[in-house]
C-alpha positions, 0 to 999 in steps of 0.5 A, a space after each residue: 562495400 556493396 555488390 549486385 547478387 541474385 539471392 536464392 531461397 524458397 520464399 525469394 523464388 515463391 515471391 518470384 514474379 517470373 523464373 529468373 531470380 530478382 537482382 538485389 544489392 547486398 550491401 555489408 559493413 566491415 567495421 575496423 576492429 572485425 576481421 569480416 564484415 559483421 552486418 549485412 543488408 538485401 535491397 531491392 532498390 534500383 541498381 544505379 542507386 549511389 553507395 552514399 544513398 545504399 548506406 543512407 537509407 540502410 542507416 535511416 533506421 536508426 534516425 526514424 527510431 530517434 524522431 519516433 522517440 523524440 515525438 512520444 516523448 516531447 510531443 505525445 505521439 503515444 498519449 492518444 486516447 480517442 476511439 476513431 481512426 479519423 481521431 487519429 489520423 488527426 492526432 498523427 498528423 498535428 504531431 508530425 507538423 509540431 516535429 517538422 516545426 521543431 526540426 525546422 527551427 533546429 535545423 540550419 536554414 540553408 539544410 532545412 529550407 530546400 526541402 520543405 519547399 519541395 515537400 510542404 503546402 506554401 502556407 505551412 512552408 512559410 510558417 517553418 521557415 519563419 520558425 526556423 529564422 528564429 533560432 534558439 535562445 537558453 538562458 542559463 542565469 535565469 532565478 525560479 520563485 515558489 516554495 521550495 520543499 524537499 521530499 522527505 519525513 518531516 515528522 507526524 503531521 495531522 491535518 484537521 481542516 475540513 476543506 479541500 486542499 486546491 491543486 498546485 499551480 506548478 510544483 518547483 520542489 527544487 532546492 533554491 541553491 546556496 548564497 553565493 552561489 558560483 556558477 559551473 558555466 561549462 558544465 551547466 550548460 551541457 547539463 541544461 542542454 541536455 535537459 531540455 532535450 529531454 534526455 535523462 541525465 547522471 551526475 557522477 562524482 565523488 561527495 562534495 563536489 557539488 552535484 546537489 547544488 547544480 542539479 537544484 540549479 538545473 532544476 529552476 532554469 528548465 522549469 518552464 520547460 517541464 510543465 507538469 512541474 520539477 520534482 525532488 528527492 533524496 535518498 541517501 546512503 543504504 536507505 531502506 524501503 520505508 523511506 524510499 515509500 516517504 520520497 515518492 508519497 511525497 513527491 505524490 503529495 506534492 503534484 495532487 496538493 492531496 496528503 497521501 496515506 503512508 505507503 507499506 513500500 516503495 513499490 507500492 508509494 512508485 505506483 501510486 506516484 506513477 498513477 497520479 502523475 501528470 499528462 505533461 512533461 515532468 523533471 524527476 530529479 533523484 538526488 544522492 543515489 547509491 544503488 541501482 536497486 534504491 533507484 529501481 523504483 524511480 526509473 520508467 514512471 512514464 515517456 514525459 518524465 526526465 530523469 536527472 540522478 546525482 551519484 557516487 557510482 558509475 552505471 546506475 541510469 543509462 543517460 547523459 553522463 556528467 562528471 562533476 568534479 573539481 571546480 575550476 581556479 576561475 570558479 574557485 576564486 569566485 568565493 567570498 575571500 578566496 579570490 585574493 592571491 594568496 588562497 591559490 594555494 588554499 584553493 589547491 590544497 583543498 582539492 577545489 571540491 565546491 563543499 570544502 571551498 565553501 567551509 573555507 570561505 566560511 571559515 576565512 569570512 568568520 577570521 577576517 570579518 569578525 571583530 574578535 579575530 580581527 585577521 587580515 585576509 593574508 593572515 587568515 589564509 596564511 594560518 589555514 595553509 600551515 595547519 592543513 598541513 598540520 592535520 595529515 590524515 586524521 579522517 582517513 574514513 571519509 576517504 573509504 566513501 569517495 571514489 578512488 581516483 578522486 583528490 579528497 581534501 573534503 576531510 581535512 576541511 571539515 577539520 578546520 571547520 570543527 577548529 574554527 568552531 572552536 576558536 571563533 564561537 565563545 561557547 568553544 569546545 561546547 559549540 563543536 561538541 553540540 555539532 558532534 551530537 548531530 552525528 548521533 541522529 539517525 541518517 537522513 532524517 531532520 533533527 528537530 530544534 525541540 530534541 536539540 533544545 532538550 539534549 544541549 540544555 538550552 533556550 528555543 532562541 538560543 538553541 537555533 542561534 546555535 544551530 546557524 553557526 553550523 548552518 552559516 559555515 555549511 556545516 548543516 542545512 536547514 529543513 523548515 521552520 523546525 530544524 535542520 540536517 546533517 549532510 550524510 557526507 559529514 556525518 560519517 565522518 563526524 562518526 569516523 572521526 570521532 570515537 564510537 563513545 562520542 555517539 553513545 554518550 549524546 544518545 544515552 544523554 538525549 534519553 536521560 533529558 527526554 524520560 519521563 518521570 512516568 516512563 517513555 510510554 508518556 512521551 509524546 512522541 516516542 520516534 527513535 526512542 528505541 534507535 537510541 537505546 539501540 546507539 546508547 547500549 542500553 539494551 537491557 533498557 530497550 527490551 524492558 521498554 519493548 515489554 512494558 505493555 503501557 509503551 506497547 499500546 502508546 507506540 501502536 496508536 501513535 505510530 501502527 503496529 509497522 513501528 512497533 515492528 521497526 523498534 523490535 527489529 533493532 532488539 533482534 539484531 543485537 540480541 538474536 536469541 530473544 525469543 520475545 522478540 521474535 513471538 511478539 513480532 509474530 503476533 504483530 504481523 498476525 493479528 495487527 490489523 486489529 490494532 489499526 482499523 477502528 479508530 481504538 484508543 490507547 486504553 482500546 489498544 491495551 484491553 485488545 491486545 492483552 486479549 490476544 496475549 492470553 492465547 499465548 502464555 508465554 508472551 503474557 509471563 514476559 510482558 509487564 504493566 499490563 493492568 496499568 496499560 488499561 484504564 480502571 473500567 473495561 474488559 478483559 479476557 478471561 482464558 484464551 479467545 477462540 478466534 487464533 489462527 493457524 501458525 501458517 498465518 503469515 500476515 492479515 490486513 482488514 478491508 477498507 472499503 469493501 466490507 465482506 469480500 467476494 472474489 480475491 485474485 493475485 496478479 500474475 507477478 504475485 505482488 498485487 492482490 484484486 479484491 472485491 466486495 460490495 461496490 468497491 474493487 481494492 488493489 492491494 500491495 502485498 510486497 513490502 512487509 505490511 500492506 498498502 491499498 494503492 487504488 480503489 474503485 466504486 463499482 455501481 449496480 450491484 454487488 461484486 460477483 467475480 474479479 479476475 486479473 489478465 495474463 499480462 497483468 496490465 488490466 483487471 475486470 470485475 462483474 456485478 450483477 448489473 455491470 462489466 468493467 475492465 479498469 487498468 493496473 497502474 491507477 484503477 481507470 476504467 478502460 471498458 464497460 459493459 452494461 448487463 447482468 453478468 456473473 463470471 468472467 474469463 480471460 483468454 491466454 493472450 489478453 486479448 478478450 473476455 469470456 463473459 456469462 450472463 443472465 443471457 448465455 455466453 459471451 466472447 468480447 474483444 476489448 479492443 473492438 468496437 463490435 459489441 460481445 459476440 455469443 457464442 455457439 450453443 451459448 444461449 441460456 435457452 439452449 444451455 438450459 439453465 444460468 451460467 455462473 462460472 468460466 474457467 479458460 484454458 490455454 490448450 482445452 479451451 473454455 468451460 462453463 458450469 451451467 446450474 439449471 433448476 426446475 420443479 423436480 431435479 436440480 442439476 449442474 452442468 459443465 460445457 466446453 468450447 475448444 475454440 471460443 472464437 471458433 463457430 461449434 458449438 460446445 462439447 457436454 462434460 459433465 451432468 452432475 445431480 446437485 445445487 449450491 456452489 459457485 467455482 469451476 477451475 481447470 487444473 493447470 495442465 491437466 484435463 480435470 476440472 474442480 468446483 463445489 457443490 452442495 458443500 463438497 469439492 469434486 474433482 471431475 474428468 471434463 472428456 468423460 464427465 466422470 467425478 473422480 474425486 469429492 471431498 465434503 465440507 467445503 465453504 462456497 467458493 472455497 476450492 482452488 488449484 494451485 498453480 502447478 497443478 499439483 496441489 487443491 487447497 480446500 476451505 471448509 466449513 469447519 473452520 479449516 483450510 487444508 492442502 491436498 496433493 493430487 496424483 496425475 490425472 491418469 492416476 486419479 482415472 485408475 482410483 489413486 486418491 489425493 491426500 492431505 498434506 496440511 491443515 490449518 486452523 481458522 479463526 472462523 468459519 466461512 460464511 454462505 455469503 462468501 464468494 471465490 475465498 481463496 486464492 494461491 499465489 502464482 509461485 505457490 508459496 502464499 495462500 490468501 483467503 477472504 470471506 465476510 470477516 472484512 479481512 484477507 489473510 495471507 498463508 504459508 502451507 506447511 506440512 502438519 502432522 495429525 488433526 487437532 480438535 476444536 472447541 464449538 464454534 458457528 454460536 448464535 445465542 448466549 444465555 447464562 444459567 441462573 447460578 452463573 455457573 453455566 451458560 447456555 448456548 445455541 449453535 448454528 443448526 439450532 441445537 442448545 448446549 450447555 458449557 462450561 464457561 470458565 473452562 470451554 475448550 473442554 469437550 463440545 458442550 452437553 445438550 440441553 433445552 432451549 431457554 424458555 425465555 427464547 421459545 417466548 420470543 420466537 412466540 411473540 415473533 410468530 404471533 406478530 401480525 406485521 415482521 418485527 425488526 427486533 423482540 426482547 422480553 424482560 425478566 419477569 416473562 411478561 414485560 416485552 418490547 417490539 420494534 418495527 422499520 419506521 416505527 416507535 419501539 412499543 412496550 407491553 408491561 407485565 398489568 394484564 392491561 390490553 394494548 400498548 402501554 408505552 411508545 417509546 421514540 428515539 431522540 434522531 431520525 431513524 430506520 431500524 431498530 438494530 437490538 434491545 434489551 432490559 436490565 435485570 430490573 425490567 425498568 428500564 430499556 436500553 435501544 441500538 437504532 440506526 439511520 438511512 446513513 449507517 449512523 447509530 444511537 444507544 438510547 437509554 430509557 427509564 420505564 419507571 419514570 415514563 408515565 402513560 401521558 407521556 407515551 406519545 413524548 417518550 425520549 431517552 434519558 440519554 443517547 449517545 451515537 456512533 459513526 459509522 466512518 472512520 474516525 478523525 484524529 483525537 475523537 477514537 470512535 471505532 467505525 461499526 457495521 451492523 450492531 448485532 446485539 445490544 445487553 444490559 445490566 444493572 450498570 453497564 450495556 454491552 454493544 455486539 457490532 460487525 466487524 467483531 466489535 466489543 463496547 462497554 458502556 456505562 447505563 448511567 450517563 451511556 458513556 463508552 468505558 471501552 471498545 475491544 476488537 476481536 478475529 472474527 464475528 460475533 452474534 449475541 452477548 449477555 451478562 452474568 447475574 451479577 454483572 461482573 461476567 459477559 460472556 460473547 459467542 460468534 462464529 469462532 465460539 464462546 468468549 468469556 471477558 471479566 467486567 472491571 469497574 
């Protein structure tokens, strides 16, 4: 109903163009089930206006929300990514012309064609109404080409080619429907229609009514219609994380035509697919889902994907809803031999499900086709109808998995087809017990023929003849070349209706024909191994095999340490009280990392993980075969490493690309954690129980100063010393750039703009502007008096920056702040604080406090009254931070130690109330002076990540700790053993000689000694030198020593008295530095690390004795061997090094120091590595006891001592 009113209000008289109030329309709706008008409506429009016209125009709403719809989606309203309004307007408008076409040809003429004469230029107007003659053709018989592959593990592949792969044509991953193949006319055509719409869409039934077959179907008729292509997966019942990662990593792989690195979860596997998607229309079909939450990371990948989910349950997908049921009589006769008279009556019994019409066409095709049988088609369908009756309800279970209102005969089916693989193969029983066994492989996943083969006793021919039984009767499907797979249906209710025994006799006999008469560490391939003892109760057997230290490493090089983890979890679940277990897991999760980057063999794999097994005696009681893990020569530690990490320590993973880390930032969902380095910003996904790199990018000019995520979450920007870029979440695309030297970074509450500091001053950049930064007030360098390194922005206080200024007589830091940075004052003065060093600067959340280091200190300082209210000393550059309820400062010092203060009110702190703390936390190596911003907290405040020039983020949960506990020296640099052997001698950082222990230093903090005359030597012959040597090392004797310079001959000075240089000594490649030399014991010959202008190392190795004088100017190595510096390919297992910090010989073996915390022993005699072992932290020197049968290592965690086999 509508009436004529004056509405009164203080904006209506306001707006009011004279004292008489306007007359306006009110209009309302009084829907039939509401006992009053529900929605009401005011309009201005005139008052001879219809009551039709009233509610067409107040209901249009709703039709311009559906075109607007309908132009992003089908014809990329939103997908304009150009910077002029004359741009868009043009886009704009081609996009309403390409929507009036498409309504036009819609449309009926006779509706359509009267107003686009009144509204269109003639010319346009001719081509609409040609358009709209044409009409509209779906063509539902349409057959689809291409290779067809479905998204799911298939197994390890390694790919060693060395060319690119191209990009695909059109990816089509629909499956190609069965043979025959019996059409649902009706239902298909609601299902294509609908598509084409570009409508998502839920096929709803219970199982084996067909919504795979048709979707498959679908896929193939719209695929034109979807030209970035039809992609496939399949999830299954109660899938887990892991596999929903391999669904969408290879959907990835399919649209790139790229291999994809496994991913740690699916949500990080759901944003890289979603960033690699292509800018056209894509089918999604997500197949066989059971759950909202397994679908969660399928749904939203963009406004040009269409969805199409087949399922069991209601409510999944708001869509098209399509219940796919019963196939029709007219359907049902469609199947080979079901179409005669008589199978009505089969047809009906069987509840018209499409899978069990086509197991009993199968069935009836193998009784009357066959010469065996030799049954009329009466005969057959005659036998078929007694003995369903004969069955009853004997897989009761399956019926528990349908939907209740649902007819189910699928079971009944599934009986006749085991009875008929019976009574139709001559293996009989044997043919139905080998189909049984399926049921006894991990759901979803394919079988392999070769386990087939091994399980039944059987041929390779024989064996897949055997397997298309199965497959002919649509009792399995085949997945490649290489195997096949159970539907899920059928194998829950081949376990329903078989007793649980069935299950654990074919695991317990697939593992006695698959061990090894050495052990299952010498499986090739050791998938599911730990499944089957799990299935086959062997529970004893599967934790012998979890301690057995050969299947330890064998597991982790074949599959990671993420495996090894899986095949523990499934030893927790059924014995809970297996401390083993558990510590094991702990280790894994701690210190896995180095056990995956390097490219370490499985003898390397061995020697490092029983280095971190000494630290923890009571894992190394529990672990067997620890000395036939390893290989005959290698190193193996001796006593604890000093490089553990705290308890606390949930979880470390080791950069891939960045090297050190300089500034680390979490994503405000706390899911993602920004990380930078040199030239390279990492996204990192933290979710799932490992971790995943989901996007990286190379970011030139220098090296990473600061990285920072935006409040929303939806962009991150990174400055160098040359560079500012703003790339965004999804896929790391650059989005925005500035050219300039620039230090911090800050972004405002609203995600609207930056605050950027420079060389230059202060900047306020809007991103979505095209008028270039802004400098704020009083921003300049010159009136700032000195460089700004730091920017914090607060929500209510504004922005404030810390200002270092440096002259001749003081050093000083000062901290200014803008109340409104997009205002014109300038900023208010907080603070002048005497000092130097440091990089932070945070505001307390919710408070007025401001924290930042300085000199090696953390302050806390008032920014109204610039007064230090707090400072606490030892803390690493950058290595202060607020956490985010403001309650809480962790601190990361120096000494190795990262500890948590909690912090009174700032009122509290104003009156002299100190903060106290809360948690310590072990290290395993100090932070160095070349870190930036180390730490950050997770915005819910449960989760710690520190970073710094280890390569290696790690992850903490704060604790509560009760008293300190004391450490070991650490921060060594040099190493040299006493003449006895019985003690060495080592430097620390600040220079001072102490002499320890090496068997036992954990005791005490070493005795201070004399520097090594040998050093003072060295540091002699370096200070003489008239020319900056890359490396000087003396041999024993003191008077033989060797000298190398950038470009130049390393050059031998002997112990004859001779004037000059006796040998020129050249390495057998081109290079650029000498990394490290050294002399064995012997002082005859030389061993040499160089490296060249590509990173790229060589180990030389010279014998002095047989280099003459004439052969100086031709003095190559005996041997060489040289390393890569990139990551390893499969089967070479070199690990990748940094900078070789040290190279040490004996008599027999060299030893090489490399970053990032890098062990090899080399055999001197053919310079063959014997091992690489890694270690927790960086190391600086390494030297050989006496008699070669010690070496002992020092770094920035302290002393290592391993014992030389072989």
């Amino acid at each position: 109903m509508a009436m004529r009113i004056r509405p009164v209000g203080r904006e209506i008289r306001s707006a009011a163009y004279s004292p008489e109030l306007p007359v306006r329309w009110l209009l309302a709706e009084r829907p039939t089930t509401e006992p009053e008008p529900v929605p009401f409506w005011l309009s201005n429009l005139p008052a001879y206006t219809p009551l039709a016209s009233l509610v067409r125009t107040a209901k249009l709403r709703w039709r311009i929300e559906h075109d607007y719809r309908e132009m992003k989606q089908a014809l990329s309203l939103a997908h304009f990514e150009g910077c002029t309004w004359r741009g868009w307007h043009h886009h704009v408008t081609l996009v309403s012309v390409a929507h009036a076409f498409c309504t036009a040809r819609y449309c009926p003429a006779d509706r359509v064609v009267p107003y686009l004469s009144r509204l269109l230029h003639p010319t346009w107007y001719t081509i609409f109404v040609m358009g709209s003659q044409n009409g509209v053709h779906n063509d539902f018989r349409g057959t689809a080409g291409g290779a067809v592959v479905q998204a799911r593990n298939i197994g390890k592949v390694e790919i060693h080619a060395a060319c690119e792969p191209s990009p695909p044509q059109h990816v089509n991953m629909a499956p190609t429907p069965p043979t025959p193949f019996i059409e649902r006319t009706d239902m298909g055509k609601l299902l294509v229609e609908a598509l084409l719409d570009g409508r998502d869409v839920v096929l709803c039934g219970a199982g084996g009514f067909g919504k795979t077959t048709l979707a498959s179907w679908a896929g193939h008729q719209v695929s034109e219609r979807f030209a970035g292509g039809v992609l496939w997966a399949e999830l299954g019942r109660k899938p887990d994380d892991m596999r929903i990662a391999r669904s969408l990593t290879a959907l990835t792989e399919a649209l790139t035509g790229v291999p994809q690195g496994m991913c740690a979860s699916a949500r990080s596997a759901a944003s890289v697919f979603r960033a690699k998607l292509p800018d056209q229309p894509v089918l999604l079909v997500v197949d066989d889902v059971w759950s909202k939450a397994d679908l969660e990371p399928f749904v939203g990948a963009g406004e040009q994907v269409t969805l199409l989910v087949t399922t069991r349950r209601e409510g999944l997908l708001d869509g098209t809803r399509i219940v796919v049921d019963a196939m029709s009589d007219a359907e049902g006769a469609a199947f080979p031999s079901l179409g005669v008279a008589r199978a009505g009556e089969l047809r009906d019994r069987v509840g018209h499900a499409p899978l069990a019409l086509a197991m009993l066409s199968g069935i009836l095709d193998s009784l009357v086709g066959r010469d065996r049988h030799a049954m009329t088609t009466d005969e057959a369908v005659n036998k078929l109808a007694t003995e369903l009756d004969e069955l009853g309800n004997i897989t009761a279970a399956l019926d528990k998995m349908s939907d209740a209102d649902v007819p189910r005969r699928i079971a009944k089916t599934l009986e006749l087809s085991l009875l008929d693989l019976v009574e139709s193969t001559p293996e009989g029983e044997n043919c139905r017990d080998r189909f049984v066994s399926l049921a006894a492989f991990p759901e979803g996943e394919a079988i392999p023929y070769r386990l087939l083969q091994r399980l039944w006793g059987m041929g390779e021919v024989e064996t897949r003849a055997a397997c298309d039984k199965f497959i002919s009767r649509y009792l399995a499907t085949a997945v490649g070349p290489d195997g096949l797979r159970l539907h899920d249906i059928t194998r829950q209710a081949l376990r329903g209706m078989e007793p649980p025994q069935r299950m654990v006799h074919a695991s317990a006999s697939l593992l006695d024909v698959l061990r090894p008469p050495a052990g299952w560490h010498a499986l090739a391939c050791a998938d599911g191994i730990a499944y089957h003892l799990r299935q086959a109760e062997r529970l004893d057997e599967l934790a012998s095999l979890l301690r057995d230290m050969r299947f330890l490493a064998a597991r982790v090089i074949e599959a990671g340490p993420t495996a090894l983890e899986a095949d523990l979890a499934l030893l927790s679940d059924a014995r809970q009280d297996d401390e083993y277990v558990g510590d094991l897991a702990r280790l894994l999760s701690q210190e896995g990392h180095l056990l995956t980057e390097g490219g370490l063999s499985q003898n390397d794999i061995a020697l490092t993980l029983e280095s971190r097994l000494v630290s923890r005696p009571a894992l190394t009681k529990e672990v067997r075969n620890i000395a036939e893990a390893r290989p005959g020569r290698g190193l193996v530690a001796v006593g604890p490493l000093p490089d553990r990490d705290s308890e606390s320590l949930l979880r470390s993973f080791t950069a891939r690309e960045s090297g050190a880390y300089r500034a680390i930032d979490w994503h405000p969902d706390g899911s993602l954690l920004a990380a930078a380095g040199r030239g390279t910003l990492e996204v990192i996904d933290t979710s799932g129980t490992g971790w995943q790199q989901l996007w990286s990018q190379q970011i030139p000019d220098g090296t990473v100063r600061d990285v920072r995520w935006d409040p929303d979450g939806e962009q991150v920007a990174v400055s160098t010393g040359n560079v500012l870029s703003v790339h965004r979440a999804a896929d790391g695309a650059e989005t925005a750039r500035l050219s300039a030297r620039w230090s911090s970074i800050a972004w405002s509450p609203d995600s609207a703009s930056l605050a950027v500091a420079g060389v230059a001053g202060v900047y306020h950049w809007v991103l979505e502007s095209e008028v270039p930064p802004r400098q704020l007030p009083g921003g300049g360098s010159t009136e700032l008096q000195g460089q700004t390194i730091a920017l914090d922005w607060h929500d209510e206080l504004g922005l404030i920056a810390r200002i270092q200024t440096s002259d001749d007589e003081k050093h000083e830091v000062r901290l200014r702040r803008w109340a409104n940075p997009c205002g014109t004052r300038p900023p208010e003065a907080s603070a002048d604080l005497p000092g130097r060093d440091g990089q932070s600067c945070w505001w307390r959340p919710g408070g007025s406090t401001v924290t930042l280091d300085m000199a090696e200190t953390a302050l806390i300082v008032d920014s109204l009254t610039g007064q230090v209210l707090w400072r606490h000393t030892g803390c690493a550059p950058g290595g202060v931070r607020w956490g985010p309820d403001g309650r809480h400062l962790a601190v990361q010092g120096r000494d190795a130690v990262l500890s948590l203060w909690r912090v009174p009110a700032d009122s509290e702190l104003r009156r002299g109330v100190p903060p106290e703390r809360t948690t310590r936390m072990e290290l395993a190596a100090p932070v160095d002076r070349s870190s930036g911003d180390c730490i950050a907290w997770r915005p819910d405040g449960q989760v710690i990540a520190t970073a710094s020039r280890d390569r290696a983020i790690k992850l903490w949960r704060p604790k509560r700790t009760g008293g300190e506990t004391a450490r070991p020296i650490s921060r060594l640099t040099r190493v040299r053993w006493g003449p006895s052997g019985r003690t060495v001698r080592v430097q620390t950082v600040e220079g001072t000689w102490l002499s320890i222990d090496p068997w036992n230093p954990q005791a005490g903090t070493g005795e201070p000694v004399s520097p090594p005359a040998r050093d003072l030597e060295i540091a002699k012959l370096r200070k003489e030198s008239p020319n900056r040597l890359n490396v000087v090392e003396l041999a024993s004797d003191g008077r033989t020593y060797a000298v190398g310079q950038s470009g130049e001959p390393l050059q031998v000075v002997r112990a004859n008295g001779a004037p000059g240089v006796d040998l020129f000594l050249y390495p057998p490649v081109e290079w650029k530095y000498w990394c490290s030399i050294d002399f064995t014991p012997s002082g005859d010959q030389v061993v040499a690390v160089t490296q060249d202008g590509d990173g790229r190392k060589t180990l030389s190795h010279w014998d002095l004795a047989r280099t003459t004088r004439q052969q100086q100017r031709h003095g190559p190595p005996l041997r060489r061997h040289q390393q890569p510096t990139a990551p390893s390919t499969p089967g070479t297992r070199r690990p990748s090094l940094g900078w070789v910090r040290r190279v040490n010989a004996s008599e027999k073996h060299v030893a090489v120091v490399a970053d990032p915390g890098i062990i090899g022993l080399y055999d001197l005699s053919d310079i063959r590595p014997i091992c690489w072992v890694r270690t927790n932290a960086y190391l600086s020197d390494a030297a050989f006891s006496p008699s070669g049968e010690h070496l002992a290592i020092v770094g920035v965690a302290g002393f290592y001592l391993f014992a030389v086999k072989g």
